[in-house]
N, C-alpha and C positions, 0 to 999 in steps of 0.2 A: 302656858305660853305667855311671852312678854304685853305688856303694853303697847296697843297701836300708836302711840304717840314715837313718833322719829325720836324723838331725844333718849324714850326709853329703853329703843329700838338699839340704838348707837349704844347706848351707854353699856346696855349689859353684853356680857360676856356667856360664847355658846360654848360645848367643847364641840372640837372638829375631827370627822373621821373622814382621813382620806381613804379612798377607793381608787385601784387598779385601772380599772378599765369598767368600770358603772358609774352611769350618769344618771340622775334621777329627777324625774320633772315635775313641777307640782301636780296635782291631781293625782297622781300613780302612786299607787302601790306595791313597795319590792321587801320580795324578803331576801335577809342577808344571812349566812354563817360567820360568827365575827368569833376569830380565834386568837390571836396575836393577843401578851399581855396587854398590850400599849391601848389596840382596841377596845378590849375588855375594859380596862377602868375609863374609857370613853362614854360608854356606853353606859355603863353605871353610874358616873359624876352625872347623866344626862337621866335614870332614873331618879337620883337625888334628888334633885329639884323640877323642873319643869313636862320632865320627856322630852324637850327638844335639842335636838343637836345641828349642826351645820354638815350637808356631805358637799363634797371637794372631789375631782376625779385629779389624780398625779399627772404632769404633761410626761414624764417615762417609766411607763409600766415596769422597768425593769428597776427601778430604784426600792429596795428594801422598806428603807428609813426616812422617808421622803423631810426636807427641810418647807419653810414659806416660800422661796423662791421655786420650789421643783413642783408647786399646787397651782393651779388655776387661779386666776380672780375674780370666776364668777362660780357658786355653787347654790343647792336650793337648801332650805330649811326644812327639816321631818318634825315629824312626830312620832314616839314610838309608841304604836297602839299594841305592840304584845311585846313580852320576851319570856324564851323557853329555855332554859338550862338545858345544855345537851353532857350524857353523859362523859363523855370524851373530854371537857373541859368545853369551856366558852358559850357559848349562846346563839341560838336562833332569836332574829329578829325582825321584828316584820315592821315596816318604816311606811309612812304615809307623807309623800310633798306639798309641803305648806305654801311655798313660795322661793321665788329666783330671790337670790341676797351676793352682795357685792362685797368680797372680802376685803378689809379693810385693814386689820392687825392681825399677824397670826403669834402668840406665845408660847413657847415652847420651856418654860420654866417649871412646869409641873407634869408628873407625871406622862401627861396625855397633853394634849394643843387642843389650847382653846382660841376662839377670832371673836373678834369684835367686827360686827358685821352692819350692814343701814341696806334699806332696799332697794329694789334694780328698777332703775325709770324702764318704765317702755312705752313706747308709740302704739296707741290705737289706734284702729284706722275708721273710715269712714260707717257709718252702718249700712247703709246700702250696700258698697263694696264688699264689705264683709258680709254679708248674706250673698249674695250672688257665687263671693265664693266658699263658703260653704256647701251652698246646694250642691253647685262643681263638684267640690269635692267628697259629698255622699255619692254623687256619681260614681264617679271612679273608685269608692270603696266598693260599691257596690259589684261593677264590673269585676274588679279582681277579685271579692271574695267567690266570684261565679266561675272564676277562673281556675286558681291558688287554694281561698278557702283561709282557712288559718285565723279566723276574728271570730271570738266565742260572742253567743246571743250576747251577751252583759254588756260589751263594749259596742257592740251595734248597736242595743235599746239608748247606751248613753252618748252615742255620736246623735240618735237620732233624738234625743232629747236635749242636748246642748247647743244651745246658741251662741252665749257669749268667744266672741272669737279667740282670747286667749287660753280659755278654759279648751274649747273644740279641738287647737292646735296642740296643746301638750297633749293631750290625749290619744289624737291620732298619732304623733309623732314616736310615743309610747311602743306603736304599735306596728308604724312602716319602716323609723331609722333603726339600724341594728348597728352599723361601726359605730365604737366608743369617741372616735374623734368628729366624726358628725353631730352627735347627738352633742356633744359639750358646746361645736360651736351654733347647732342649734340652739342651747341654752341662753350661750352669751347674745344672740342677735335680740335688738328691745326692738325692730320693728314686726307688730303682727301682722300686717299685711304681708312683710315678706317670707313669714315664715309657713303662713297657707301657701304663698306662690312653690314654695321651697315641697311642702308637701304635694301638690297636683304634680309638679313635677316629677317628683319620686314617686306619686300611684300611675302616672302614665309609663314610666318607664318600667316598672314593674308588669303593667299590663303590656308595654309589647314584648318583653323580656317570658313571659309565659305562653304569650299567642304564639311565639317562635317555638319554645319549646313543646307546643303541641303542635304545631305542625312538624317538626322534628320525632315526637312522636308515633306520629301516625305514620309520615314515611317510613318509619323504623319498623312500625306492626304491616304495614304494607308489602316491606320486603320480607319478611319473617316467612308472612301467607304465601307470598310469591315463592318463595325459599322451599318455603316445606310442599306447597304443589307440584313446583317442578324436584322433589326429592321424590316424591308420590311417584309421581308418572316415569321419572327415571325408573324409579324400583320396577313399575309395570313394563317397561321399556327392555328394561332386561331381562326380564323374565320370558316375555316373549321372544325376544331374541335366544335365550338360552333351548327353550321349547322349538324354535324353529331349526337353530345349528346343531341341535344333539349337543353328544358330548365335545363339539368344538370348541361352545363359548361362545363368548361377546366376541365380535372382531374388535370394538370398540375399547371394549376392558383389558385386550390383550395388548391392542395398540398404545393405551394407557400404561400398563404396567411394562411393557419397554419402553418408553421416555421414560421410566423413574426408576429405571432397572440402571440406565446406562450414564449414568450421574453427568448430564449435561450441561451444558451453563446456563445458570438461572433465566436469562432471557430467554433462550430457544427451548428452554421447557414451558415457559408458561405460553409460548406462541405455538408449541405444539397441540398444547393440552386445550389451548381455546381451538385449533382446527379440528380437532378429536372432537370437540364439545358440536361443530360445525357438520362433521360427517355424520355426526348420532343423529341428530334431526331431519337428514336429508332424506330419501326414500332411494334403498340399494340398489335400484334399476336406474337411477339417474345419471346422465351423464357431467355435470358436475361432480357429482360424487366422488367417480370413478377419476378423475383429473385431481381432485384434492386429496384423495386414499394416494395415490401415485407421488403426489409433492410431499404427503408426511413419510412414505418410505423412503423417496430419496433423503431429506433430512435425514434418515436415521440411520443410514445408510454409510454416511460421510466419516470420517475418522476424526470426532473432535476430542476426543483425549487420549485415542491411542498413539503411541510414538514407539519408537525403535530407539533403541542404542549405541552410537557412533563406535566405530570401531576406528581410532588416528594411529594407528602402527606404522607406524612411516615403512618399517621392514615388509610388511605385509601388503602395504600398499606399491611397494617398487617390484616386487614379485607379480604380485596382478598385473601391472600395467606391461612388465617386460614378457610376459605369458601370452597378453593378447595383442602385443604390439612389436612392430619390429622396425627401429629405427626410430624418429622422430625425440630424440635424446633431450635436445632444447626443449619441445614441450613436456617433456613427461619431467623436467625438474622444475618443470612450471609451477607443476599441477602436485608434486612430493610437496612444495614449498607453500601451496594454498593451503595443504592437507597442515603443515608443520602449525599454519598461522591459525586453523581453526582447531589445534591441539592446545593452544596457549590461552586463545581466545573462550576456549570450552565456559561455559559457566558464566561468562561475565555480561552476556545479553549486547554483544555486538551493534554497536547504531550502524556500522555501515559494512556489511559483510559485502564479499566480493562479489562482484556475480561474470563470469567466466564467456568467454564469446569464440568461439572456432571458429576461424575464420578461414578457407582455403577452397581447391578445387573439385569436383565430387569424386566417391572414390580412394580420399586418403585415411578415412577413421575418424571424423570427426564425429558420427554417432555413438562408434565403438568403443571411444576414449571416456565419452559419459557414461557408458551402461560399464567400463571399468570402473570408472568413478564411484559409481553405486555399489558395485560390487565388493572397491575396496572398502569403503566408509561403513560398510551391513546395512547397508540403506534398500527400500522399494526401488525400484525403477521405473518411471513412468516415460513415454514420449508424446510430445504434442506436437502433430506436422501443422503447419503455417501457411506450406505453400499453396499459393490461390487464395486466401480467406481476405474476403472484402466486406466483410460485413464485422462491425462492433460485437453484436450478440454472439459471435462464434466466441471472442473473450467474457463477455461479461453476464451471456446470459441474455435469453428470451423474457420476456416478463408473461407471468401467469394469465395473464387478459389474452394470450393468444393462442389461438388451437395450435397443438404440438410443439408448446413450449420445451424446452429442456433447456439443462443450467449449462455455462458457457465452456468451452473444454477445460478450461485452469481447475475448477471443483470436478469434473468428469475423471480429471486426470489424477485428482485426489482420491475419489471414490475409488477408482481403480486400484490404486498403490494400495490403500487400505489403511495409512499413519500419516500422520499429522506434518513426519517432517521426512517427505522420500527424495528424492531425486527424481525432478519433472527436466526433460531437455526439450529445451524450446525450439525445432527445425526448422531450418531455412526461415528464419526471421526476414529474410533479403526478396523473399517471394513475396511479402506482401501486399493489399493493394487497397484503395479507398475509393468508393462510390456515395451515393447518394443515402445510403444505409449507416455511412462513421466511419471514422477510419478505424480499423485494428490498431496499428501501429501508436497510437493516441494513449488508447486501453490499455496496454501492454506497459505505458509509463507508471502507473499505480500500482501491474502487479510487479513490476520491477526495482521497483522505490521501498527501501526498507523503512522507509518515516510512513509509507500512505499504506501497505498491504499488512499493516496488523488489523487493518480495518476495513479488507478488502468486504466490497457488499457486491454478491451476486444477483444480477435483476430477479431470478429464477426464485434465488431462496430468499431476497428481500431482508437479512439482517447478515449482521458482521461475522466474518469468517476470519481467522489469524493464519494470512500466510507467512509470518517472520520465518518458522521454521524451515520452509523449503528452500532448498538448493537449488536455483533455477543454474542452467547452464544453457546456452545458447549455442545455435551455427549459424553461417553464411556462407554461400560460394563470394560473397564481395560484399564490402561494406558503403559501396557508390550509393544504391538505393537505400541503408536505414537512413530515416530521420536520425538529423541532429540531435534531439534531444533521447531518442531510444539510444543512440550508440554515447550518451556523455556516460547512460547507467551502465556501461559493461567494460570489463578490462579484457582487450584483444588480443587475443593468441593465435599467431597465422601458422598456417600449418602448409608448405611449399610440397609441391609435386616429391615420387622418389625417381631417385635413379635407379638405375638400370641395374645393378648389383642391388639397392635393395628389393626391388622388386623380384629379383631371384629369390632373393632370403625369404621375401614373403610368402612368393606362392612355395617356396619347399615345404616351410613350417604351418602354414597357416591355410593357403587357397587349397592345395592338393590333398591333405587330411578330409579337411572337410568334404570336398566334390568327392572323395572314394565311398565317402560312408553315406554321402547323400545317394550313392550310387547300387551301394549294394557291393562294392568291392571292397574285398579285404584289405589291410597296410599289406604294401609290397608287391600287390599284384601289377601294380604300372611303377616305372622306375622311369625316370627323366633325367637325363645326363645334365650337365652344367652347358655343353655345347648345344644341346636342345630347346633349354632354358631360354638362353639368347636368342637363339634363333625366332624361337616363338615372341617373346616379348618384342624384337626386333622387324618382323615382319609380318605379325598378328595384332600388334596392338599401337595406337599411337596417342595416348594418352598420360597424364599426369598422378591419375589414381592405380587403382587394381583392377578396378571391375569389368573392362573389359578380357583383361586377361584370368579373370576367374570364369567367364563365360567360355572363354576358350577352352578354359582346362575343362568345363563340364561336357564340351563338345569332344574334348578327346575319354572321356570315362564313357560315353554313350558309345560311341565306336568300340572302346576296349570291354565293355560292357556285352555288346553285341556279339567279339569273336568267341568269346571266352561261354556264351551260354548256346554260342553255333557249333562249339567245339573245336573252334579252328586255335585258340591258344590259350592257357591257363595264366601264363606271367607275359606280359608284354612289356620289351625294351624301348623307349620310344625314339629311333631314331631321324636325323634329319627329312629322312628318302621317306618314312611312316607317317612323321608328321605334315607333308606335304601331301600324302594319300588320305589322313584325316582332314585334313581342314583345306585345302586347296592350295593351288597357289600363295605367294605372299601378296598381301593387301598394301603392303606398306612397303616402300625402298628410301632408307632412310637416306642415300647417296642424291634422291632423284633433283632435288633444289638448289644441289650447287655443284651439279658434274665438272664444268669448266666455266672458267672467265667469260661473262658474254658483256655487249655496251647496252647499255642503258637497264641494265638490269641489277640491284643491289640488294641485297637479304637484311630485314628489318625482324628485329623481334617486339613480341606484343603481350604483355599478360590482359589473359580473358578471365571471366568465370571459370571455366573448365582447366586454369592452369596457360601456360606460356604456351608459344608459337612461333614457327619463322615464317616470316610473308616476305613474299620475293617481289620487292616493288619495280614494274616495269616503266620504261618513259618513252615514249618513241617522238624522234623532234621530220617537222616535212614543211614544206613550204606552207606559207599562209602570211596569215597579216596579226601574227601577235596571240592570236587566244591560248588559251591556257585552259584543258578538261579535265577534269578528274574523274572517273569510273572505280565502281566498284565498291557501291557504298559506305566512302566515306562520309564523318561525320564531321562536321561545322568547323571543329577544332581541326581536325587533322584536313581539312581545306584551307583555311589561316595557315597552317604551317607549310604547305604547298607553296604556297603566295608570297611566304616570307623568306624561303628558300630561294623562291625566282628573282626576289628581289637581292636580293643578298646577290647571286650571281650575277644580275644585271651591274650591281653596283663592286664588282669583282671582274668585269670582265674583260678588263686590259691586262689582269695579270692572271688568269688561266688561259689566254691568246684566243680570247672572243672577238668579233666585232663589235664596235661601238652599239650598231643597232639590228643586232641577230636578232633582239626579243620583236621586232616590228617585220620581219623578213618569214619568219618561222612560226609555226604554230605546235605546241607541247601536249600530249596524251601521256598523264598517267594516271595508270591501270596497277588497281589491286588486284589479283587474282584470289578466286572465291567470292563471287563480289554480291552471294547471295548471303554472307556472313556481313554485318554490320561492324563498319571500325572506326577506333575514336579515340580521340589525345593528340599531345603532342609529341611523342617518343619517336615518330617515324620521321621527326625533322630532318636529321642527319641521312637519313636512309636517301629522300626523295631527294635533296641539295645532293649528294654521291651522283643519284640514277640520272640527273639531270644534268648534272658536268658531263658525264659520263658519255650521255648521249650527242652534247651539243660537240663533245672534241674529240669522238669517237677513241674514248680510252676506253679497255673493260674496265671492270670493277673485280678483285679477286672474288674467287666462287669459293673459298673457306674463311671469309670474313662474315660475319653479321655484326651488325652495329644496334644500337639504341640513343638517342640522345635528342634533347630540341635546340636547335638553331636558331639563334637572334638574326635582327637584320646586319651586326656587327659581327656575325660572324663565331658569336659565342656560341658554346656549348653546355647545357644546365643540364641538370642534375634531374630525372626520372622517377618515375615507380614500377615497383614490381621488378627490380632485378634479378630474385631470387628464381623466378619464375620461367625468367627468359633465358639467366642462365644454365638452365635445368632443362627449357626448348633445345636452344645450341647445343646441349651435351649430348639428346636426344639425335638430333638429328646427326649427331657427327662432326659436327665442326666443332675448329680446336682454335679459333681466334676471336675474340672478341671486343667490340669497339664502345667501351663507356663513358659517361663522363665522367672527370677526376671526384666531383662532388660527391658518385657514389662509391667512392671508394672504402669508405668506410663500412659497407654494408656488405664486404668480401666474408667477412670472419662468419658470417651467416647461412653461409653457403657448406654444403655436405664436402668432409673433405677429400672425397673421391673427385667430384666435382671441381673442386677450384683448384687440384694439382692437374689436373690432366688440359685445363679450357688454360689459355692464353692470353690475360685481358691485357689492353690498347686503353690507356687512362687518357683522356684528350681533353680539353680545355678550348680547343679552337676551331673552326674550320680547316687552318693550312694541315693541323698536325696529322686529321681525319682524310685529307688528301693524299697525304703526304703514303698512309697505311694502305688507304684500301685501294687506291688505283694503279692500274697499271699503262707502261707506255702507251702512248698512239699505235694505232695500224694502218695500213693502210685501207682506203674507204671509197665508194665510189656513192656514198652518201650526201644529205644534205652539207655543205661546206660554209660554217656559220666560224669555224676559227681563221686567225689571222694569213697574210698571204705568206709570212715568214715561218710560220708553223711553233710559236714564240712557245715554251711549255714554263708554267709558274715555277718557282723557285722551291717552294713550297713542296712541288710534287716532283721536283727534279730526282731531290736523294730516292725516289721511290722506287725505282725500275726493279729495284732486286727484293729483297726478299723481306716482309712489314717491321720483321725484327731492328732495318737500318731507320728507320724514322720513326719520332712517334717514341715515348714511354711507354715498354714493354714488360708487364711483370706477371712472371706465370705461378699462378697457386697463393700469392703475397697480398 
């Protein structure tokens, strides 16, 4: 070793062996494998002379061939107190730190790098403080080695023998820093004080970094025991249970191996398999039990990855629909046309598939039309009725906290179908109602929403269910009552009463088939003429659908049924005189609401729920002082149109040859007939302004007109709804003329065209022209006398006396 004198210190020259990633501190002892030539004759130029050499740690490990600038400028001074030639080439060597030294010159001229090095000041600290923290820091060896462990006797005896505080800190630091870049800038720091702080810091964190992992630990051995106890008692769990069910089994183990049989979605197996885990520990006689065994079979129950396979044959599908249906042409290319769009669409994950609404009177198919639906597509077919349900949970589901829960009909009606994607028709959606329980109709927006029902969550089964797949299809007898927002999700298909030929066609093909075989009678054994047909339809049924006249036809198969097992006849003809001996008299005279011309009395059409109507609006005018009644439960609106009407005539009443002030002399009753039927709108405008001229100038009103339309106070005539419906009443009933407004003219071509060649529509725009049609002259009257003393008749209604064709735009079937 050099001279303790700095100059000699400085002056001489060490060789330098950089290191990787080891940093060497004085007091320590490391040994090294030195194999590199470059190392090798380092090592040796440092046997030559002294044994001492300089170590140096590289600031990047990854450099090879490190230069002066790629070394540190602080490294410590060895001693080589052994070296072993190892077979292999190179040397073991075992290095002992003399001291920190401050590189100074590094020369790279020879061989190996030698430095010219002078020694590293550092800062002692106080002796007190430095004893204080010492003890500290035997402390906390001590703690961790009772923790950890890892500090052989040798280095304990000599922590616990070492005072001096630079000597205490290399040593420990030896023993707690392990990264290569800590320990160097451990090296380089000259204060000792901060290099104990630097150490207590690093043995406290080391001691909480251990206390965590035993308590990490022990929870670990905690759960192990817990683990393997309850595998214990499971095992004896089954066993017992095996011993008690015989060759049953577990109910448990079987319940288990179907959730893992029926490859579920990872969520709803692991919610199974913890309620499974839930029933295993209950006691079988419990009645929780018995409610949570019932909720995992429904679960399992449901169709979550079973599906069907669409069948879009357009050909196949116009074949069904024309098989179970007879007529309704407009809808059924509705519905080829939905089928065409979900053949194109097939595959591409539709964001906004259709969803279908039949909309019309009861009695035309609009159930029928969905279960063809299903039929065509090869789909399940499910129904869910609507009608009455005021309560949420009917949709979405009871929740399990309540005795006799069950899940809401939307998944009932899935479990039924048995696949994932059936055809559910949603009935009479128009029936429903809201109390203090939520509304349905609310509910029904989520499973109707193809953005919200991939995620439909039923309260019952409490996780997500994907109704994308399903077909909902809906009905209504009327879309008045859906909410707003139910009816924006559906595209409406109205579906209008039949006429009277198709109603033959249907019961041939369709009603009388069915009632023979419901009957026990053979084809052919009853035979129905065309003139019988009519007859029956005509004075048996007065309705917009079938169903009454399929009731009738089961009333004649029971009679025919009757002769034929009395022996009184094997084939029966069914003629008029027969039919009138089966089912009675006729119920219905379709002549009876407009035999002849009366005054005050004018025929108003109405569509209802159940399809159109003709209401024969009565007025009767008497002395009084002005009032004005209405009978016959009208609603709000069709009393406003009462009132508008009156006025309208009041302010008309010099040119229909009123008195100035008839309306203060007279008093007015009109009378709806049926007045236990409730009615409403404004389409009877024109009707009641007719009944009320009519009355006050004692003109009739013809008895084969009916009208529809609403009157302004000016006299105008606006545009309606539902004339499909009224015009399809009139055709019923026999009348062959009809009074619209112009505005609906456009809604002719809609109309069956049996229907609009044989009816006579009166397109009107105004009051005069509706005068002009439906009235006819004065007579004479010994009535109240409210027109003028000249007997003046408007201009308007002059051309009317003869026949409605001369006034008024007439165009029949156009």
């Amino acid at each position: 070793m050099p001279a303790s004198s700095r100059y000699d210190l400085y002056a001489t020259r060490y060789p330098l062996l950089p290191l990787k990633s080891v940093v060497i501190f004085p007091h320590s002892i490391v040994t090294l494998l030195v194999g590199k030539p470059r190392s090798i004759q380092t090592v040796e130029a440092a046997m030559a002379h002294d044994h001492c050499l300089v170590v140096v740690t590289h600031r990047d490990p990854e450099i090879e061939d490190p230069q002066a600038d790629d070394l540190h400028q602080v490294g410590t001074l060895v001693r080589i107190s052994s070296l072993e030639p190892q077979p292999t080439g190179g040397y073991q060597v075992r290095l002992e730190g003399l001291q920190r030294v401050c590189i100074v010159t590094v020369d790279s001229q020879r061989p190996y790098l030698t430095a010219r090095v002078e020694p590293f000041n550092e800062v002692l600290p106080a002796a007190a403080e430095a004893a204080i923290l010492i003890r500290h820091l035997r402390e906390l060896v001590n703690r961790c080695q009772e923790l950890r462990g890892g500090l052989g006797d040798d280095v304990l005896a000599l922590l616990r023998q070492t005072d001096d505080p630079a000597h205490f800190a290399d040593l420990l630091a030896t023993q707690v820093i392990r990264e290569a870049a800590r320990r160097q800038s451990f090296l380089e720091n000259p204060d000792v004080l901060s290099r104990l702080e630097q150490l207590a810091i690093a043995l406290t964190t080391e001691i909480d970094l251990a206390q965590l992992e035993q308590r990490i630990r022990d929870r670990v051995r905690e759960q192990i025991d817990r683990s393997q106890r309850e595998f214990y008692l499971r095992e004896q769990l089954k066993v017992i249970h095996n011993e008690l069910a015989g060759e049953a089994g577990s109910e448990t183990e079987a319940l288990r191996a179907r959730i893992r049989e029926l490859a579920l979605p990872e969520e709803v197996t692991e919610r199974l398999l913890r309620e499974v885990d839930r029933l295993e520990r209950m006691p079988a006689v419990s009645a929780e039990g018995a409610l949570l065994r019932t909720y995992i079979e429904t679960v399992l129950a449901l169709p979550w990855n079973q599906e069907t396979e669409d069948n879009l044959d357009l050909t196949h599908a116009q074949e069904i629909l024309e098989r179970d249906h007879y007529g309704l042409e407009q809808v059924k290319e509705r519905i080829i046309e939905f089928l065409a769009v979900r053949k194109l669409t097939a595959g591409r994950n539709s964001s906004h598939p259709t969803i279908l609404c039949f909309v019309g009177p009861p009695g035309v198919g609009k159930t029928s039309l969905g279960r063809s639906i299903a039929t065509a597509m090869g789909r399940a077919f499910a129904r869910v009725s609507l009608g009455g349900v005021r309560d949420e949970a009917e949709i979405r589901g009871h929740r399990r906290t309540y005795i006799g829960a069950y899940p809401g009909r939307i998944i009932g009606a899935l479990r039924r179908a048995g696949t994932l994607n059936p055809v559910i028709l949603l009935d009479e959606i128009d029936k429903l109602s809201a109390d203090y329980r939520g509304d349905p109709a609310a509910a029904l927006l989520e499973v109707l929403d193809p953005e919200q029902n991939r995620q439909f969550t039923d309260h019952y089964l409490d996780m997500p269910f994907d109704l994308s797949r399903v077909l909902f299809i809906t009905t209504a007898n009327t879309l008045s009552t859906v909410p707003r927002a139910l009816r924006d999700r559906l595209e409406v298909i109205e579906i209008g009463g039949y006429t009277e030929q198709e109603k033959l066609e249907i019961g041939k093909r369709h009603l009388l088939p069915r009632q023979l075989e419901a009957h026990g009678l053979e084809p052919g054994t009853l035979e129905i003429p065309d003139a019988t047909w009519r007859a029956l339809i005509r004075g048996y049924t007065h309705e917009a659908g079938v169903r009454e006249l399929e009731r009738q036809i089961s009333a004649i198969c029971r009679k025919v049924a009757r002769d034929i097992v009395q022996g009184k006849d094997q084939r029966v003809r069914l003629t008029r005189r027969r039919l009138a001996q089966y089912l009675g008299p006729q119920r219905y005279d379709r002549t009876e609401p407009h035999r002849e011309p009366q005054v005050g009395v004018a025929l108003g059409l109405a569509a209802t729920q159940v399809g159109g109507t003709v209401i024969a609006v009565e007025v009767a005018a008497m002395p009084g002082r002005g009032n004005l009644t209405i009978t016959g439960q009208a609603g709000e609106i069709m009393q406003e149109s009462a009132r508008a009407a009156l006025s309208y005539i009041r302010s008309r009443a010099a040119k229909l040859g009123l008195q100035p002030d008839f309306a203060e002399r007279c008093d007015l009753h009109i009378h709806l007939p049926e007045g236990a039927q409730p009615k409403e709108g404004p389409s009877a405008g024109i009707t009641m302004a007719i009944a009320l001229i009519s009355a006050l100038t004692d003109r009739p009103v013809r008895a084969d007109v009916a009208m529809t339309g609403e009157v302004t106070l000016r006299g105008r005539v606006l545009a309606v709804g539902g004339l499909k419906e009224k015009a399809l009443a009139a055709h019923r009933a026999g009348i062959r003329h009809l009074i619209a407004p112009a505005d609906n003219r456009r809604e002719l071509s809609r109309l069956p065209e049996p229907v609009a060649s044989e009816l006579q529509f009166h397109w009107v725009s105004t009051m005069d022209e509706v005068l002009g049609i439906a009235l006819l002259p004065a007579q004479p009257s010994d009535g109240l006398a409210v027109v003028d003393a000249d007997g003046a008749i408007p201009d308007a209604a002059a051309a009317a006396h003869g026949s409605p064709e001369s006034a008024g735009e007439a165009v029949a079937g156009t």
